[in-house]
C-alpha positions in Angstrom: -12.9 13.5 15.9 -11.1 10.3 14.6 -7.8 8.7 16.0 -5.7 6.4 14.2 -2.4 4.9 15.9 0.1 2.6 14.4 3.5 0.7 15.9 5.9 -1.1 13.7 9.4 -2.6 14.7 11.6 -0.9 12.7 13.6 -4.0 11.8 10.8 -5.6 10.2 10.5 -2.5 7.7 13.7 -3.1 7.0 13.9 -6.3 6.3 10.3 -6.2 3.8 12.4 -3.2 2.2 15.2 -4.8 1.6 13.1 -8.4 0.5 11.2 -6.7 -1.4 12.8 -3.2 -3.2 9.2 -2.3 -4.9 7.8 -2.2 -1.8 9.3 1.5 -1.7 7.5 2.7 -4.6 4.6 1.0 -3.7 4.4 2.6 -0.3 6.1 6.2 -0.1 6.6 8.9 -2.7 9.3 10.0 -4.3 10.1 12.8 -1.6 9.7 11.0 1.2 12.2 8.2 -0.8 14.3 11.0 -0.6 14.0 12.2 2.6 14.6 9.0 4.7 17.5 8.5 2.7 19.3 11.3 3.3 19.8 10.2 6.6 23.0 7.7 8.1 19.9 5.1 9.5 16.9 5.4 7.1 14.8 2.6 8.5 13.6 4.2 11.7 12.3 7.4 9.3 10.8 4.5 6.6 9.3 2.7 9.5 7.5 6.0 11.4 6.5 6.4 8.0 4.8 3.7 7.2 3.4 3.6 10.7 1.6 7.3 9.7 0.3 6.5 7.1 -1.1 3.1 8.4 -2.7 5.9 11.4 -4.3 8.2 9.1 -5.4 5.5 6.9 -7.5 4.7 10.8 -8.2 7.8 11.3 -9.4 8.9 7.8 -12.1 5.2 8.4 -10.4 3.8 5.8 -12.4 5.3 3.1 -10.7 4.4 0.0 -7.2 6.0 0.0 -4.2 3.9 -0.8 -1.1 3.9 1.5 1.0 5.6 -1.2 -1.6 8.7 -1.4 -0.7 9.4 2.2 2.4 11.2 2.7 4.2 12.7 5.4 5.9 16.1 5.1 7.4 18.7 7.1 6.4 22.2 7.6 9.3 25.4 7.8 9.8 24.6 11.4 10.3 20.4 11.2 7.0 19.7 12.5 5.6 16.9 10.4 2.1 17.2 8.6 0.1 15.2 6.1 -0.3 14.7 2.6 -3.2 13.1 1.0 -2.6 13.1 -3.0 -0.2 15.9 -2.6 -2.5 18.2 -0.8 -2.7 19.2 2.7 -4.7 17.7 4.9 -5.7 20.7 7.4 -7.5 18.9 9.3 -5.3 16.1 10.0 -2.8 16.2 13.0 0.2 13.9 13.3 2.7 13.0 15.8 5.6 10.4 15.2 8.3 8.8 17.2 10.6 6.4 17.2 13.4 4.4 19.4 16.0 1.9 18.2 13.5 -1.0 17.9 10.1 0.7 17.3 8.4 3.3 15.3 4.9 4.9 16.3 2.1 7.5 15.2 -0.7 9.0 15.8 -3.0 10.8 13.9 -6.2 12.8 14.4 -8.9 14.0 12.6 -10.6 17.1 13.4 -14.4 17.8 13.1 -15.2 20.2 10.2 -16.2 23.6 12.0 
């Protein structure tokens, strides 16, 4: 089993956003664009973002997967699950949170059975 774990202030994703616009497409996909701006506030949903993929990128050793292959999505019920070039990652568990200053994850990878 592998853990990854990842903070971020949320203000400072907002602030590299907007500094720097093309750090969106560099980072997140198209639907999870979408999704964060759907929302009133979309930096604390960019920022938990962004701090999942850095924790899967941990947890995953780093092995050659860019930032913008990781996504996060969410299943019928909410709960959120990753991505890794558009594909499931089954064996991948995530858990995000965020409060008015910070964003956090934390990701694990299972053993293959």
């Amino acid at each position: 089993m592998e853990i990854g774990l990842d903070i971020v202030e949320i203000r400072r994703i907002r602030r590299v956003i907007r500094r720097t616009p093309a750090f969106l497409g560099r980072v997140f996909t198209k639907p999870e664009i979408a999704y964060c701006r759907r929302h009133k506030d979309p930096w604390p949903h960019f920022a938990v973002r962004f701090a999942a993929k850095e924790a899967v990128w941990k947890a995953l050793g780093q092995s050659g997967v860019a930032l913008k292959d990781i996504s996060v999505a969410r299943d019928s019920r909410g709960k959120p699950g990753v991505l890794i070039k558009g594909r499931r990652a089954r064996r991948l568990k995530l858990s995000l949170s965020h409060s008015e200053y910070y964003a956090a994850a934390v990701a694990i990878q299972e053993d293959a059975r």
